[in-house]
C-alpha positions in Angstrom: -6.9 9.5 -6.2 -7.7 9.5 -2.3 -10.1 12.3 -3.0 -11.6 10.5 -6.0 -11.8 7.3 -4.0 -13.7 9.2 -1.1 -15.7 10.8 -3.5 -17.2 7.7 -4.5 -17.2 6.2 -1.1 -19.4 9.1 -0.2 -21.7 8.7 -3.5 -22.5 5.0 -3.0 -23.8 5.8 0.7 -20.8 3.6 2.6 -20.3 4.7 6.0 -17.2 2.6 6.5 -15.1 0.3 4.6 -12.5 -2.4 4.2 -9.6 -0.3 2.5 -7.1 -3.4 0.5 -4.7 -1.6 -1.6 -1.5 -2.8 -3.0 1.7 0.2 -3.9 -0.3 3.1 -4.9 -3.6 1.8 -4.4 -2.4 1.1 -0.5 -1.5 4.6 -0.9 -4.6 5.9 -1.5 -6.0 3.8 1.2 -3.6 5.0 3.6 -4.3 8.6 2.5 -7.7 7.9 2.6 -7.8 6.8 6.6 -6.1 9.2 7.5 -7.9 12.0 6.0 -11.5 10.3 6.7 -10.4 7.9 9.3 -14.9 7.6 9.9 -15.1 5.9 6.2 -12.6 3.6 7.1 -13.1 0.4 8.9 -10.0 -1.4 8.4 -6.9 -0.6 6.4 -4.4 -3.1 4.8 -1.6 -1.7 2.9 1.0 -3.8 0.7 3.6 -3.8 -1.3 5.6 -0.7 -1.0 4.6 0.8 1.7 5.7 3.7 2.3 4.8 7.4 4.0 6.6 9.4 1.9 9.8 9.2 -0.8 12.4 8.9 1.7 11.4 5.3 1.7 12.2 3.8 -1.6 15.1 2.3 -2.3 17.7 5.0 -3.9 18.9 3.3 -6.6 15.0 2.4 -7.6 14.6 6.7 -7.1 17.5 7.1 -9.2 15.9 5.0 -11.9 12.9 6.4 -12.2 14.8 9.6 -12.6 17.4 8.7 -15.4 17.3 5.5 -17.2 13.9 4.5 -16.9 12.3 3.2 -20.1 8.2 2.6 -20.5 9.2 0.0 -22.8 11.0 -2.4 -20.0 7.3 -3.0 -18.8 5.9 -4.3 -22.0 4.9 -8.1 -21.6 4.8 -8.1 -18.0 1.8 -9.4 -15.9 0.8 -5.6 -15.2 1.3 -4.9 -18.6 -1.0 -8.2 -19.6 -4.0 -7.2 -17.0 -4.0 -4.0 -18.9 -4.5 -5.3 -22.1 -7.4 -7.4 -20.7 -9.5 -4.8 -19.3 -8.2 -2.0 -21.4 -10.3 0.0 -23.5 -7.7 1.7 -25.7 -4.5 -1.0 -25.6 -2.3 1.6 -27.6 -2.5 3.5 -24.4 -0.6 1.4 -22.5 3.5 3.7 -23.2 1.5 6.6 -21.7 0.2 5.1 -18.8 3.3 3.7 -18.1 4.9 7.3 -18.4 1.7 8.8 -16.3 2.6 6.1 -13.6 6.4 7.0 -13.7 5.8 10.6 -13.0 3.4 9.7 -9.6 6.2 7.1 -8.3 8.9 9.7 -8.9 7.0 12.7 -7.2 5.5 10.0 -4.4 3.6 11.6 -1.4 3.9 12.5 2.0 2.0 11.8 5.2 3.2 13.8 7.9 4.3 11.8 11.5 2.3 13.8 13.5 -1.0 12.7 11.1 0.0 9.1 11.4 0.4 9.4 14.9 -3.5 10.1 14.9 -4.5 7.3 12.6 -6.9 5.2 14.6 -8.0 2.6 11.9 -7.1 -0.9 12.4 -4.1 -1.4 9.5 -1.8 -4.4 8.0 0.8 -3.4 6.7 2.8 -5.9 4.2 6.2 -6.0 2.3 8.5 -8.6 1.3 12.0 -8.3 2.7 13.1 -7.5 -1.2 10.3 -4.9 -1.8 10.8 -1.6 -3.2 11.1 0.3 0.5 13.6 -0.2 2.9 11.7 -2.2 6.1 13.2 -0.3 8.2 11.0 2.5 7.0 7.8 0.5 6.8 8.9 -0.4 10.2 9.0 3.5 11.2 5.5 3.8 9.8 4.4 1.0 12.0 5.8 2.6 14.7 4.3 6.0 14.4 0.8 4.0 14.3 1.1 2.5 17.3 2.8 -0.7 16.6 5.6 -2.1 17.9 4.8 -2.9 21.8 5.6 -5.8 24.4 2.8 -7.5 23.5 2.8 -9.7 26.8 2.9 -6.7 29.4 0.4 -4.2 27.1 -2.6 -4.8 25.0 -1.5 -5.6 21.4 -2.9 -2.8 19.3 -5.1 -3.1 16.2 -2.0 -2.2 14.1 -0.3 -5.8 12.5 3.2 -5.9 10.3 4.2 -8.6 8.0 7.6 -8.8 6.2 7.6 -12.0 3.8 10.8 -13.5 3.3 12.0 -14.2 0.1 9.7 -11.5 -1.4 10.1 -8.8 -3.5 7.3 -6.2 -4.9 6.4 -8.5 -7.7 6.1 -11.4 -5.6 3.9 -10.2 -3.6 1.4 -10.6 -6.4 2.5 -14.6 -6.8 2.2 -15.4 -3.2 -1.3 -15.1 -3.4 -2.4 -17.9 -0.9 -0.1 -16.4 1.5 -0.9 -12.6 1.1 -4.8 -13.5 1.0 -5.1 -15.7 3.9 -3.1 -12.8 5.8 -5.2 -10.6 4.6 -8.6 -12.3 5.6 -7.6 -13.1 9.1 -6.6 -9.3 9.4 -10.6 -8.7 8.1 -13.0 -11.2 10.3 -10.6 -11.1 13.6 -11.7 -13.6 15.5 -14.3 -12.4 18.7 -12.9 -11.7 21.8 -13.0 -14.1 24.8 
């Protein structure tokens, strides 16, 4: 998908871009920047964020791996949008089953790759997402994040961990997520 995605980046002439992706499509944007940082302007990533499996929750791993059932997704709001915009509905069981096998086999972005990401990047979870935070926070680290703010400069790299928030409500928290999101877009100019 990151290759696909840079593919067309490439074909419609943009030299850089504002890459918003929540789960997977964060990351393909991650995967993205960090493979062709120069088509990249700016980077926001949320919902499940995550560098690579060790992230997820293992009981969420573990169900993916035994007891998960395309069916349980039928009626929800992911399973909804699809039917609006889908051009075969009866394809909906083997997307699901397409999608399982992706989140099971996840993906990995080495440390030492992240350590050279330059892009500015938000990253987002709730505090009830699918990843632990305290890999998300790990991630933010190896970017460049995490300093004493009022003794360094403050780096182009921003975290945000909504309370009360798991990787659903991220998609119901849309005033909050999108105004987040904006600012993190049009920074303000520097005095």
């Amino acid at each position: 998908m990151a290759a696909d995605t840079t593919a067309v980046l490439e074909a419609l002439g943009l030299e850089r871009t504002h890459a918003v992706g929540y789960s997977m499509g964060g990351a393909v944007g991650l995967l993205v920047a960090v493979d062709r940082p120069d088509l990249v302007d700016r980077l926001v990533y949320f919902g499940g964020v995550s560098f690579d499996p060790s992230g997820v929750y293992p009981q969420l791993t573990a169900m993916f791996e035994s007891s998960f059932d395309p069916h349980q997704l039928d009626g929800t709001l992911w399973h909804e949008a699809y039917l609006r915009v889908a051009p075969e509905p009866d394809a909906w069981i083997p997307l699901v089953e397409k999608v399982n096998v992706l989140d099971r086999a996840g993906f990995t972005v080495l440390p030492e790759r992240l350590k050279e990401l330059q892009v500015p990047t938000l990253l987002m979870i709730g505090d009830a997402d699918v990843v632990l935070p305290e890999h998300v926070v790990a991630l933010f680290r190896l970017i460049r994040g995490g300093v004493p703010g009022d003794v360094v400069p403050v780096p182009a790299v921003q975290l945000a961990i909504l309370p009360g928030t798991n990787h659903v409500d991220l998609l119901h928290r849309v005033e909050r997520v999108s105004s987040m999101i904006v600012a993190f877009l049009t920074p303000l100019p520097k005095t």
